[in-house]
C-alpha positions in Angstrom: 0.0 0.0 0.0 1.5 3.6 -1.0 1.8 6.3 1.4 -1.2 8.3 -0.4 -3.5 5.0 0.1 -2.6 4.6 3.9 -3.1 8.6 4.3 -6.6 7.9 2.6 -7.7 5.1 4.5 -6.7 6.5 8.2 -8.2 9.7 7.3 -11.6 7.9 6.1 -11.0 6.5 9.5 -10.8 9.5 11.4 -13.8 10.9 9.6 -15.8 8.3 10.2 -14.9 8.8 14.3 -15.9 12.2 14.3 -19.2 11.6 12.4 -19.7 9.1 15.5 -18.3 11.5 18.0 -21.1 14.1 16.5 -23.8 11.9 17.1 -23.2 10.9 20.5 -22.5 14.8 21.4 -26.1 15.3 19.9 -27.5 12.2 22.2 -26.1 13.6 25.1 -27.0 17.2 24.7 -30.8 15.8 23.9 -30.7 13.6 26.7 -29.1 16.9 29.0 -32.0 18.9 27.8 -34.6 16.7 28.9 -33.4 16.0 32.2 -33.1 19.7 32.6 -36.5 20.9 31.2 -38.0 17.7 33.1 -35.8 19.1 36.4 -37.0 22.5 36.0 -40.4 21.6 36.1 -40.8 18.9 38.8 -41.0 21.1 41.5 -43.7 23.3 40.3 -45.6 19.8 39.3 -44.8 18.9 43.1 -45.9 21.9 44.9 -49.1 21.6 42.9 -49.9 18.3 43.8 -52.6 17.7 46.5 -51.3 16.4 49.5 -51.8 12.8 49.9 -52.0 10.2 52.9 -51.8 6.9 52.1 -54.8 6.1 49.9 -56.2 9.7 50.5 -56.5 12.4 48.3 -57.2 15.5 49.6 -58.6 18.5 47.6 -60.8 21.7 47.9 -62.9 20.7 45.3 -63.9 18.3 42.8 -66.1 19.0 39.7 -67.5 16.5 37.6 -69.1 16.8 33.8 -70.6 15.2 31.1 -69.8 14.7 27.9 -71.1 17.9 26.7 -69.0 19.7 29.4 -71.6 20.7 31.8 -71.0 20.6 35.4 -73.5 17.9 36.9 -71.8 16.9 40.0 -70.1 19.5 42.7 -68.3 18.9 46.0 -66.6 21.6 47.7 -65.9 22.9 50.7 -67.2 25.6 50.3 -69.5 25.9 47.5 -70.3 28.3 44.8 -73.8 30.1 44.8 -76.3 28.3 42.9 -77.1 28.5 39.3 -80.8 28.9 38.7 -82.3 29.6 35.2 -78.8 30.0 33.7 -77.7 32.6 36.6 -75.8 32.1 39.3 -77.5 33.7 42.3 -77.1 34.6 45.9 -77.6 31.3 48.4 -78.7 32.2 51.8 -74.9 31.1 53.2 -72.0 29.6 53.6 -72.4 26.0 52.2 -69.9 23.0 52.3 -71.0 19.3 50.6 -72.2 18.0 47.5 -74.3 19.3 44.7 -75.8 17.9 41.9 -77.1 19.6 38.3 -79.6 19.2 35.2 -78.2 18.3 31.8 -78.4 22.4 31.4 -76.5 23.2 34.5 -78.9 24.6 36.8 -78.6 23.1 40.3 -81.4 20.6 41.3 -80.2 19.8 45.2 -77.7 18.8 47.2 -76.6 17.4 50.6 -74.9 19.9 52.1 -73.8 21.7 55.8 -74.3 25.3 56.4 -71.4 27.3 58.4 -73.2 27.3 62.0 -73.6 23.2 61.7 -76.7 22.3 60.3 -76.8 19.9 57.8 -79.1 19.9 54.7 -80.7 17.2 51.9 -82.8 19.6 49.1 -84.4 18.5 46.1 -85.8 20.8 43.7 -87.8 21.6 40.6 -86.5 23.3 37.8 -86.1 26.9 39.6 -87.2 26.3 42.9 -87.0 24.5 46.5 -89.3 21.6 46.6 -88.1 19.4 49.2 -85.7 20.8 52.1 -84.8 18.5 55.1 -82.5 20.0 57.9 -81.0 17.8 60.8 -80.3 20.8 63.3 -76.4 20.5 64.7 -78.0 20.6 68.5 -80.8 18.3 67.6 -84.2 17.9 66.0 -85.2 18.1 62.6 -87.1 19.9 59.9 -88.9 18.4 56.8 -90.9 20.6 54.1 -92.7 20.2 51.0 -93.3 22.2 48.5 -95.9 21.5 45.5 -97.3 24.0 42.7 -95.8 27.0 40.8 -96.1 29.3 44.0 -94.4 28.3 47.4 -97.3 29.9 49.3 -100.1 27.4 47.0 -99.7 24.5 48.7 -97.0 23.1 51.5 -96.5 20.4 54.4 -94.0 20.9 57.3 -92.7 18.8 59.8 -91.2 19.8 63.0 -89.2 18.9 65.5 -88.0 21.7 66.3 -87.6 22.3 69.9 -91.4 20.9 70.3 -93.6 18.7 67.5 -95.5 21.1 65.2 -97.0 19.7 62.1 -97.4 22.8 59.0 -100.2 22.6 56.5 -101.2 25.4 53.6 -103.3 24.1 51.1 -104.6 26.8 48.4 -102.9 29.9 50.7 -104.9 28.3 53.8 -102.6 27.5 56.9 -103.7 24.4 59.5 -101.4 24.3 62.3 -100.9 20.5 64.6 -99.1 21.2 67.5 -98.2 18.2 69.7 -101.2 19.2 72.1 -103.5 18.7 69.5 -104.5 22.4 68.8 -105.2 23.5 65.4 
């Protein structure tokens, strides 16, 4: 082999190292990158991250939709003001619990506890209260009922709440049962 064929062949050599040399530069500035960008962003994802015990998750709120997007399901601690009609309007307090929604949104009830203790189950029609039952944080109870357009047609209470009383209004006319009987 002539000097000019060894000088060719050792440098095709050499070229073909620092093609090689390139690539794995490239690899391991890649692989740098990632384990920096991925570096530099794992704390934020961690401080994020609701704290967890064990199989606990624990959150402020939790919102679930359907497929349309709408918000059916709430729990939060505390809750928003309720969506009647499309609007959102003022609720009589602070609330913490669950609340459920129509297909268009508007909230239908919820099992709930207001800020002085009392905790509430409500049902209701499209734009009103129809059922409300309230278990009093120092004891006794409260069920009432609600039929017809107008809250003041027709209604049925139940109390016990300090002492028995039983509510009736049918047509805007009000009976009163009291535990002695009276009406």
């Amino acid at each position: 082999m002539s000097d000019r064929e060894d000088w060719m062949v050792r440098l095709a050599a050499l070229e073909r190292r620092v093609a090689r040399q390139r690539r794995l530069a490239w690899m391991a500035l890649s692989l740098g990158v990632l384990i920096g960008l991925s570096l530099y962003g794992a704390p934020r994802l961690i401080a994020q991250a609701p704290r967890t015990t064990g199989d606990v998750l624990t959150v402020r709120g939790l919102v679930v939709v359907d497929d349309k997007g709408i918000e059916r399901v709430r729990i939060g601690a505390p809750l928003p003001n309720p969506i009647v009609n499309g609007r959102r309007v003022p609720r009589q307090g602070l609330v913490s619990g669950m609340l459920i929604f129509d297909a268009e949104g508007d909230e239908r009830g919820g099992y709930v506890t207001e800020e002085h203790g009392d905790a509430m189950l409500t049902l209701d029609a499209k734009g009103r209260q129809q059922t409300l039952f309230i278990a009093n944080r120092d004891g006794g109870a409260n069920l009432s009922v609600w039929s017809g357009n107008n809250r003041n047609d027709n209604y049925v209470s139940v109390q016990a709440v300090p002492n028995p009383l039983i509510e009736i209004k049918q047509n805007g006319k009000k009976r009163v049962f009291s535990v002695n009987g009276t009406n």
